[in-house]
C-alpha positions as CSV (number, residue, x, y, z in Angstrom):
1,X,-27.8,-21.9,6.0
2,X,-27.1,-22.4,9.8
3,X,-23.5,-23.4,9.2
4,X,-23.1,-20.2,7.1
5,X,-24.6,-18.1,9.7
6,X,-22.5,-19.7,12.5
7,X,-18.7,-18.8,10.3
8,X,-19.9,-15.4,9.7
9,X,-20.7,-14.3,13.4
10,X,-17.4,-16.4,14.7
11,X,-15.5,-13.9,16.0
12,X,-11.9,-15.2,15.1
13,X,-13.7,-15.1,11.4
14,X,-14.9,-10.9,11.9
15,X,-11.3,-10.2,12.9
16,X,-9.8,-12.0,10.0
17,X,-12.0,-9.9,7.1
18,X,-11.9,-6.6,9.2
19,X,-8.0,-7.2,8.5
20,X,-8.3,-8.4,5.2
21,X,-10.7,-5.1,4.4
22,X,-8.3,-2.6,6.4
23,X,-5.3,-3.8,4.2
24,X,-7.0,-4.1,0.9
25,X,-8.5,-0.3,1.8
26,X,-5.0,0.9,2.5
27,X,-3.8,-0.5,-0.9
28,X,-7.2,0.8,-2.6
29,X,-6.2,4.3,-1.0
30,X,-2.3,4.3,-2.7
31,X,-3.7,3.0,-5.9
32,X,-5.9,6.3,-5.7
33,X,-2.7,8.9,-4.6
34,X,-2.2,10.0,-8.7
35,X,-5.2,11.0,-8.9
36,X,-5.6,12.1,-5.8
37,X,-2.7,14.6,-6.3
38,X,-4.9,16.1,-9.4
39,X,-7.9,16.4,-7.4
40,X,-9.2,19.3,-5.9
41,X,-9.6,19.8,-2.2
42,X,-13.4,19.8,-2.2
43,X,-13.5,16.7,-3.9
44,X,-11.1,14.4,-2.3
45,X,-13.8,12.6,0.3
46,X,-15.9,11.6,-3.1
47,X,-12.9,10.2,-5.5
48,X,-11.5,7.2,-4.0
49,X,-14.8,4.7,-4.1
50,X,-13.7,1.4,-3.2
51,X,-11.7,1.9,-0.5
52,X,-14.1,4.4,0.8
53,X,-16.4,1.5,0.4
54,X,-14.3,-1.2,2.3
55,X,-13.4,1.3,4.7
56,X,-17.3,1.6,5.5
57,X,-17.2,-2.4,5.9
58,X,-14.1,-1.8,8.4
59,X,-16.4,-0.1,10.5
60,X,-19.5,-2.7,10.4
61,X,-17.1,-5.1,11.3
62,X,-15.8,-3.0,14.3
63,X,-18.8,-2.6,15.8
64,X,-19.6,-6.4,15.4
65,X,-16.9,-7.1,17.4
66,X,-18.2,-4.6,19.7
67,X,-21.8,-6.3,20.0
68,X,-22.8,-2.8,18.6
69,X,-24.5,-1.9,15.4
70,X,-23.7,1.2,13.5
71,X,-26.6,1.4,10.9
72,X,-25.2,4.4,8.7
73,X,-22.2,2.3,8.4
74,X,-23.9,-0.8,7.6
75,X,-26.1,1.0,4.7
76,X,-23.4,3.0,3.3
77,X,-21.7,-0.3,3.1
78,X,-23.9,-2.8,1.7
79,X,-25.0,0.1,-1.0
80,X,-20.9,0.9,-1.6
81,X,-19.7,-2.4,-1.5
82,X,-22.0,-3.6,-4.6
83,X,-21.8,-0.8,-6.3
84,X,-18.3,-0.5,-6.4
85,X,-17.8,-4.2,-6.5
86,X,-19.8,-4.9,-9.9
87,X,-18.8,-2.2,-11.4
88,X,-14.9,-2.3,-11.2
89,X,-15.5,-5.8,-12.4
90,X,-17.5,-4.5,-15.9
91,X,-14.7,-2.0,-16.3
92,X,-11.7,-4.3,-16.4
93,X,-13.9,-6.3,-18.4
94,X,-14.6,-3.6,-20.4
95,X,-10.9,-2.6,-20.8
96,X,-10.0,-6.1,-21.7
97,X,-12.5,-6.1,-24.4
98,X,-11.2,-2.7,-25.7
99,X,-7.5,-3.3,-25.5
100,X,-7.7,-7.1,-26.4
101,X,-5.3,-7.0,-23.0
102,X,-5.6,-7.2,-19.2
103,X,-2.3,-7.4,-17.0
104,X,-2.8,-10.0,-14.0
105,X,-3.7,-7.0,-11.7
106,X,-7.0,-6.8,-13.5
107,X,-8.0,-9.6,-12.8
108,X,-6.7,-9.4,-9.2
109,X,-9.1,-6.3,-8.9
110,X,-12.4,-8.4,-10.8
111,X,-11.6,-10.9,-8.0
112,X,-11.6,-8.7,-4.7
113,X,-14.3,-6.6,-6.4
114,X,-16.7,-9.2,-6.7
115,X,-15.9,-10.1,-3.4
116,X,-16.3,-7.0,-1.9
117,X,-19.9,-7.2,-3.8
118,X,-21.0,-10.0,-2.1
119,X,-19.5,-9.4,1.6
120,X,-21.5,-6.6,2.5
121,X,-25.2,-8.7,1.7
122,X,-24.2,-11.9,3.2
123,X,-23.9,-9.9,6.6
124,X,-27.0,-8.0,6.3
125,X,-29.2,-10.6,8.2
126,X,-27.1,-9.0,10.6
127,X,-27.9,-5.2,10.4
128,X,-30.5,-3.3,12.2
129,X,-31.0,-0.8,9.2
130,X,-34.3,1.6,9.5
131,X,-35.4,3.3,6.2
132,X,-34.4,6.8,6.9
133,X,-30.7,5.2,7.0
134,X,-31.5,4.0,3.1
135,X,-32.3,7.4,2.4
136,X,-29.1,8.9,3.9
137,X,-27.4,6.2,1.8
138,X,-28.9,7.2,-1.5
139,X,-28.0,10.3,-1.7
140,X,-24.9,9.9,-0.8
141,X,-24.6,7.3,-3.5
142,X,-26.4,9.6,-6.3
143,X,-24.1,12.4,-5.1
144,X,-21.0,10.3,-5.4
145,X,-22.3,10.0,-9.0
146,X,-23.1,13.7,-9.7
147,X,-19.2,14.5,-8.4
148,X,-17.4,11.5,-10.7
149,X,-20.0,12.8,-14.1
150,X,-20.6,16.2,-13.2
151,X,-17.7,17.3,-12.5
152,X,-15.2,14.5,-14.0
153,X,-13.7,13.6,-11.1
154,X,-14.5,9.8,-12.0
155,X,-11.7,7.2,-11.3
156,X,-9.2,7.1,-14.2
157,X,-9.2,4.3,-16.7
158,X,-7.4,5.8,-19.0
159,X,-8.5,3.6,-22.3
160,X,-12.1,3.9,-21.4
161,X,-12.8,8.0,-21.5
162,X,-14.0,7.9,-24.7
163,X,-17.3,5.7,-23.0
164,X,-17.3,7.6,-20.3
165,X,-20.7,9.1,-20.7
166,X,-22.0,5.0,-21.0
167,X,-20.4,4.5,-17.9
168,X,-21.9,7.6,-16.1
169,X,-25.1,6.2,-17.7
170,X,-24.5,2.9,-16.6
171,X,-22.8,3.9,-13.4
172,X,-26.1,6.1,-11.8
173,X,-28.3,3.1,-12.9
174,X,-26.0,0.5,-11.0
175,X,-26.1,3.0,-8.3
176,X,-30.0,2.4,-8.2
177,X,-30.0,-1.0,-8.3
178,X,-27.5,-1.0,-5.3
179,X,-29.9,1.1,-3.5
180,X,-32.7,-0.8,-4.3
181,X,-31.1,-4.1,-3.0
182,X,-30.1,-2.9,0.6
183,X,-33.6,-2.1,1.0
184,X,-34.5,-5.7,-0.3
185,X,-31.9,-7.4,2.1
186,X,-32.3,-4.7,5.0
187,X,-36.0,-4.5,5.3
188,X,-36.7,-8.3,4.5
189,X,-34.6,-8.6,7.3
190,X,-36.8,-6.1,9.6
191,X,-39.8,-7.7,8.2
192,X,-38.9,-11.4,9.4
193,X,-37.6,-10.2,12.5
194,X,-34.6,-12.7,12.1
195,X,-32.4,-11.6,15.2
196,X,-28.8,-13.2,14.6
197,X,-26.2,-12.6,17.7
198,X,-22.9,-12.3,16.7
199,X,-20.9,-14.5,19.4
C-alpha cells in the first residue's frame, strides 16, 4: 500500500496523468463537436460527460501540484469519473452485444473508461472533501441526468436509442451509486484522519 501511495504523490508521476487527462479531454471534447453542433446553447455545459469529467480530474491534479486542494473539484471528479467511466464501458458493451460488432475504438474507449473509473478513487486518500461538497456533487450529477433523459440531450449511440429509457434508468441509478461511493472513499478518509502529503 506504501509503494502505491509513494508513485501516486511523485510529482514527475501527477504531471504525467494531468497530461495524459488534458489530451484524452481534448479528444473526448472533438469526439463530442457533432453533437455539439445539434445542441442547444443552454445545454452545451451538460452534454459532453467524459471529458467534462477528466477535465474535473485536470484540475485535482493542478492543484496537487500546487500543494493545494480544490474540494469541489475533487468531488465532482471522483463522482464523474466513475460514473462516466462504468458506464461508457456497459454501453460499448452493450452495442457489441446488439450489433454482434465493435470497431477497435470501442474497445479503446472501454479501456480509458475504466481507467478513468478507477483514477479518481485511488487519489481520494488524498482529498479533503467535507459533506456539503458531496451534496453540491449530487446534484449536479442528478441534473446532468435530468438534462441527457429529460430533455434528450444524452450522448449519441446511435444503435442503442431504442433502450434508451433502460439506460436513463440505469444511468440515474449508476449516478447514485457514484455518489454514494465518494462519500464512502471521501469520508472514510476524514474519519481515519489519513493525512498523505503529496511531495
Amino acid at each position: 500500500m506504501l509503494w502505491i501511495m509513494t508513485i501516486l504523490r511523485n510529482r514527475l508521476f501527477l504531471w504525467l496523468l494531468l497530461i495524459v487527462n488534458i489530451l484524452g479531454t481534448i479528444y473526448g471534447y472533438i469526439w463530442y463537436i457533432p453533437q455539439l453542433r445539434n445542441t442547444p446553447p443552454q445545454f452545451l455545459l451538460f452534454v459532453p460527460d467524459s471529458p467534462t469529467a477528466s477535465l474535473f480530474f485536470c484540475f485535482v491534479l493542478i492543484a496537487f501540484l500546487m500543494n493545494r486542494n480544490w474540494p469541489i473539484f475533487e468531488v465532482l471528479a471522483i463522482i464523474t469519473l466513475f460514473k462516466y467511466g462504468v458506464w461508457a464501458v456497459v454501453m460499448n458493451l452493450l452495442t457489441l452485444w446488439v450489433s454482434g460488432d465493435l470497431p477497435w475504438q470501442g474497445y479503446m474507449l472501454m479501456a480509458s473508461h475504466g481507467a478513468m473509473a478507477v483514477q479518481g478513487i485511488l487519489y481520494s486518500s488524498f482529498y479533503r472533501v467535507k459533506l456539503w461538497h458531496i451534496v453540491v456533487g449530487a446534484v449536479w450529477t442528478v441534473h446532468n441526468d435530468i438534462i441527457d433523459y429529460v430533455y434528450m440531450q444524452f450522448p449519441v449511440y446511435s444503435k442503442l436509442y431504442m433502450y434508451i429509457q433502460n439506460i436513463g434508468y440505469f444511468t440515474f441509478w449508476l449516478s447514485i451509486m457514484s455518489v454514494a461511493i465518494a462519500y464512502y472513499f471521501t469520508q472514510k478518509t476524514n474519519r481515519l484522519h489519513i493525512h498523505y502529503k503529496l511531495s
